[in-house]
C-alpha positions in Angstrom: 45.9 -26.7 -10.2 45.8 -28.8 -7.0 42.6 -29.1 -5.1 41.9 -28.7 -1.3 41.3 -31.7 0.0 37.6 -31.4 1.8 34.7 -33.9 2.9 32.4 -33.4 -0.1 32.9 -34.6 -3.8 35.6 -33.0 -6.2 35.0 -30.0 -8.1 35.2 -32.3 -11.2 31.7 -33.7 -9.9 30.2 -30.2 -11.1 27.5 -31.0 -14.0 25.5 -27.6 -14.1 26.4 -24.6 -14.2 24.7 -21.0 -14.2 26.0 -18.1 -15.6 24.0 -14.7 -14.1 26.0 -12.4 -16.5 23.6 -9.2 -15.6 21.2 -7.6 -13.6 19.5 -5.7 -16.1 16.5 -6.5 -17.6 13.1 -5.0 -19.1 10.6 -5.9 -16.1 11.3 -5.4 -12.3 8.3 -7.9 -10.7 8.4 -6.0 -7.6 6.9 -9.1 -6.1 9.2 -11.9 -7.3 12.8 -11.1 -8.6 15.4 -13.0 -6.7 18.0 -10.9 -8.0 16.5 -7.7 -7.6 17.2 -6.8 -11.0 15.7 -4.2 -13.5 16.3 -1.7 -16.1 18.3 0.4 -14.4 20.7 -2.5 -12.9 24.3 -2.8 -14.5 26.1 -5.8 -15.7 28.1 -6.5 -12.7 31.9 -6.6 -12.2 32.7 -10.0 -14.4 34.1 -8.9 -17.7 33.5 -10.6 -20.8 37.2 -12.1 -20.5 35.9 -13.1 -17.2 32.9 -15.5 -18.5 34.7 -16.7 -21.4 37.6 -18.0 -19.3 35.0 -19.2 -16.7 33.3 -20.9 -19.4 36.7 -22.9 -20.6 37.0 -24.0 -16.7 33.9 -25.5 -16.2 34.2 -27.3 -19.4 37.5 -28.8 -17.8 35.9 -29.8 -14.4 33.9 -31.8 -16.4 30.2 -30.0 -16.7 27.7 -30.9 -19.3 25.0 -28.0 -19.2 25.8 -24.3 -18.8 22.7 -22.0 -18.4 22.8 -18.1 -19.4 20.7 -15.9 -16.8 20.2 -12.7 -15.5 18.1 -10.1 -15.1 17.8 -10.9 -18.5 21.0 -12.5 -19.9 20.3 -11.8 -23.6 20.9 -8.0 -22.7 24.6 -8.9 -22.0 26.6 -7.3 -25.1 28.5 -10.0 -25.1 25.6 -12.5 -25.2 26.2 -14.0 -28.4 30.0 -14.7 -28.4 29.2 -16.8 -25.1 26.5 -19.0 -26.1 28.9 -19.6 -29.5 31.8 -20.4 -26.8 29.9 -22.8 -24.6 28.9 -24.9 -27.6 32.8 -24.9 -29.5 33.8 -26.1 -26.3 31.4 -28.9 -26.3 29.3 -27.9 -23.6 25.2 -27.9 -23.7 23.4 -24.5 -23.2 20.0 -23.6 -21.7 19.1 -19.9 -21.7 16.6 -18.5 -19.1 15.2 -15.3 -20.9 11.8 -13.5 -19.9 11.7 -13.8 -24.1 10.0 -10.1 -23.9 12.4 -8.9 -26.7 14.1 -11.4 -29.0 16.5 -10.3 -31.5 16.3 -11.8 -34.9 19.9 -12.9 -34.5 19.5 -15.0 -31.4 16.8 -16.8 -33.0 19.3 -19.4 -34.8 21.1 -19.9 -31.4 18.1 -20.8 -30.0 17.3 -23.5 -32.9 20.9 -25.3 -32.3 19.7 -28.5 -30.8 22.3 -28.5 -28.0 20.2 -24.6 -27.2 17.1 -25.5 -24.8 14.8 -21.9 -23.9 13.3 -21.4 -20.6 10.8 -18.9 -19.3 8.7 -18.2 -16.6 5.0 -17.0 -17.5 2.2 -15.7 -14.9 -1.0 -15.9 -15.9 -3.5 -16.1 -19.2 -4.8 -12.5 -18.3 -2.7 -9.6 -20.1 -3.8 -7.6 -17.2 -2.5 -10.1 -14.4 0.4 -10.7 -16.3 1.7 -7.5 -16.8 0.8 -6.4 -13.1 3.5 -8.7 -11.6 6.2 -7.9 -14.3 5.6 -4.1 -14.0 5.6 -4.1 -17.9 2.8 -3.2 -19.9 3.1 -5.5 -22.7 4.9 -7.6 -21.4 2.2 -10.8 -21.6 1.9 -10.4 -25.4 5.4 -10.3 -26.1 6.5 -13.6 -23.9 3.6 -15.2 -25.5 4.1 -14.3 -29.2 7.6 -15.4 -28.5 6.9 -18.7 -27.2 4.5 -19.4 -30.0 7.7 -18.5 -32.6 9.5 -20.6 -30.7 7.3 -23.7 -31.2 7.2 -22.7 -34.7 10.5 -23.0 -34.9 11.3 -26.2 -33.0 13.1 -24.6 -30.5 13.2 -26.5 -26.9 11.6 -25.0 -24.7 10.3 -25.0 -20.7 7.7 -22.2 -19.3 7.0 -22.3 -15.7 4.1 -20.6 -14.5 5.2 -18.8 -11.2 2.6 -19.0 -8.4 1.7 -15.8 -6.2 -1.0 -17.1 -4.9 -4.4 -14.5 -3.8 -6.0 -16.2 -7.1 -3.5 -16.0 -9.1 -4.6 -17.6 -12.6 -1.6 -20.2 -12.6 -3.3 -23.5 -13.8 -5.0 -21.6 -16.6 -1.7 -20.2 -17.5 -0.3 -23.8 -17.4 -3.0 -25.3 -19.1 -2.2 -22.6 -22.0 0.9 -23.6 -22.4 0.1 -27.2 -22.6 -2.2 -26.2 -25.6 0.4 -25.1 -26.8 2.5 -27.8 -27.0 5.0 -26.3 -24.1 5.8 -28.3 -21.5 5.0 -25.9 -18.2 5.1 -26.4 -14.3 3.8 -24.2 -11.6 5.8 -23.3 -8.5 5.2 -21.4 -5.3 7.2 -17.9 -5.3 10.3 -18.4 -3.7 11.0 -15.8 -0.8 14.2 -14.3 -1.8 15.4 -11.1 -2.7 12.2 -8.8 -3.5 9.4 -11.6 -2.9 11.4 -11.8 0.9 10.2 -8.7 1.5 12.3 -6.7 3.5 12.6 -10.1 5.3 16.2 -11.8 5.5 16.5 -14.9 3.0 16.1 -18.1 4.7 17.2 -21.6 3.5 13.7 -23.3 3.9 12.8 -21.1 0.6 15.4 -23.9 -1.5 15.0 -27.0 -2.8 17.5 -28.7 -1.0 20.1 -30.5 -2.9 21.7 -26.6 -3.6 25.3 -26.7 -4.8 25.0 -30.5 -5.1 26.9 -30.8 -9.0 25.5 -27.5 -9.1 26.8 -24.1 -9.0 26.0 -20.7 -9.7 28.0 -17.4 -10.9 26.4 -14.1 -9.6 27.6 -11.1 -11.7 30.1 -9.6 -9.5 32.3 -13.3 -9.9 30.7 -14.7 -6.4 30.0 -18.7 -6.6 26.7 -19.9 -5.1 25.0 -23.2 -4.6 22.3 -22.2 -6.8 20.6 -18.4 -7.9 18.1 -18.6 -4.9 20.9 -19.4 -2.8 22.7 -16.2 -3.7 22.9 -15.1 0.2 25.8 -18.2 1.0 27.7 -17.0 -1.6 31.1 -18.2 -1.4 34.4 -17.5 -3.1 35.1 -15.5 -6.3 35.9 -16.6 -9.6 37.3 -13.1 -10.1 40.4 -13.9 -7.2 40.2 -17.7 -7.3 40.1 -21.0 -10.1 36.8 -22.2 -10.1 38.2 -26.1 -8.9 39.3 -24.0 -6.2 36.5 -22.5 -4.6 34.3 -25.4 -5.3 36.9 -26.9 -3.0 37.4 -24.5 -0.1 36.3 -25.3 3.1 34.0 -22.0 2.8 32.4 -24.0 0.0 31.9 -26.8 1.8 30.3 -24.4 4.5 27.6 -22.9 2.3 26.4 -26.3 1.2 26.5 -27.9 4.5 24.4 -24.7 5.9 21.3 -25.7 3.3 19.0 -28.8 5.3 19.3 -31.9 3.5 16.1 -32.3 1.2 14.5 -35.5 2.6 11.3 -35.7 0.7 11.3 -39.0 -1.6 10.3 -36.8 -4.5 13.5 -36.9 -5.8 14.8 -34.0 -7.8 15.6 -34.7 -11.4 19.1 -34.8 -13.1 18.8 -31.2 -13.9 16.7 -29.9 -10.8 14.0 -28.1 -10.5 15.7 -25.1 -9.8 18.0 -25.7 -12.7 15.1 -25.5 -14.8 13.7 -21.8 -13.6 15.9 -20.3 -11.8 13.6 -17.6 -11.1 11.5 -19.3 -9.4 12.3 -22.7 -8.2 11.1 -25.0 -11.0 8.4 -27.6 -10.7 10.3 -31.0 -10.0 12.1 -29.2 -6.4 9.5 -27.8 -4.3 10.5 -24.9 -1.7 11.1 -27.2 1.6 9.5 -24.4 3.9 
């Protein structure tokens, strides 16, 4: 495969990459969800042939980490033969799962020491909880399923989301830390449903978007990053990966995000790599 020739770094310089491989899950947060997903939402276009062969590409370019997203990403039928993929090919794993439901076979998965678990988390209140994942039950079920997972040595990283109005979001972090979690708290970002209505702008990213980064929305789009789904650019499902992470359209999209210029610097695996559904802790929003 020969590579365009562009400005920016070779596709070989991609070191993370996200996997959204659905839109479905069990909650809606009508206040939050970047990617507007929710029970009703389908897995998108990108077959399981699709991921599997995406998965073997980005292994040659060269990545390390590989993270498994959605909606909720454990929902994808084809889940387990992916994670079990990702790892024979050498590659590292994170999984971002609201870890409402957890199947008693993805529980080993989880304990494979190249496996890390992340989750977002809202509040120590069942009640506040619950409110801004439109799930009844929904508090008790992440919780009891972060406590398994310390109980079972499993890596993990909760970040408590931050509405704001109140909001219990240092209690929920301080919980955590009881807990022997390692949490963050983050500002909502304002895309998709917390935009609302309002189009997505780039001040609601971290900045370094699509830098050794990329992301795979459902439908086989690339992205800089799942908050930057809106400069989308390229499919996977018409073009090699190497070769939209080296079209000039690629180059576009990451040009268009402001160059962070904070001196927090973002970690090796960003902020937004870390929770994707809401920004992470190390990356602040730079509006």
């Amino acid at each position: 495969m020969t590579a365009l020739t562009t400005g920016h770094a070779p596709a070989t310089s991609l070191d993370f990459l996200s996997l959204e491989l659905t839109s479905r899950c069990q909650f809606t947060c009508p206040g939050q969800c970047y990617a507007e997903a929710g029970p009703t939402c389908g897995h998108g276009s990108m077959t399981a042939e699709d991921w599997h062969r995406l998965i073997d590409e980005a292994a040659s370019l060269g990545t390390s980490t590989v993270q498994f997203i959605g909606g909720e990403p454990t929902l994808h039928p084809a889940f387990t033969e992916l994670i079990e993929h990702a790892l024979r090919v050498g590659l590292n794993v994170r999984v971002h799962s609201n870890l409402y439901k957890v199947r008693d076979e993805h529980w080993p998965l989880f304990e494979d020491p190249r496996v890390s678990l992340a989750t977002s988390y809202y509040s120590d209140l069942a009640t506040e909880h619950d409110a801004i994942t439109d799930r009844v039950g929904s508090h008790a079920a992440t919780r009891a399923s972060i406590v398994k997972a310390v109980g079972r040595d499993v890596k993990l990283r909760v970040a408590v989301v931050d509405h704001g109005n109140g909001q219990r979001a240092e209690q929920a972090r301080t919980e955590m830390e009881a807990l022997g979690v390692t949490a963050t708290v983050d500002k909502v970002r304002a895309v998709g449903r917390a935009a609302g209505g309002l189009l997505p702008s780039t001040s609601s990213l971290c900045g370094r978007c699509g830098n050794g980064k990329a992301a795979i929305l459902p439908d086989g789009r690339v992205a800089p990053c799942e908050m930057g789904r809106f400069l989308a650019a390229g499919s996977v499902r018409e073009t090699p990966l190497a070769a939209v992470l080296a079209s000039p359209a690629w180059v576009q999209a990451r040009a268009s995000v402001p160059a962070r210029t904070s001196a927090d610097p973002c970690g090796p695996d960003c902020g937004p790599s870390d929770d994707s559904s809401s920004g992470g802790g190390s990356c602040q929003p730079m509006g």
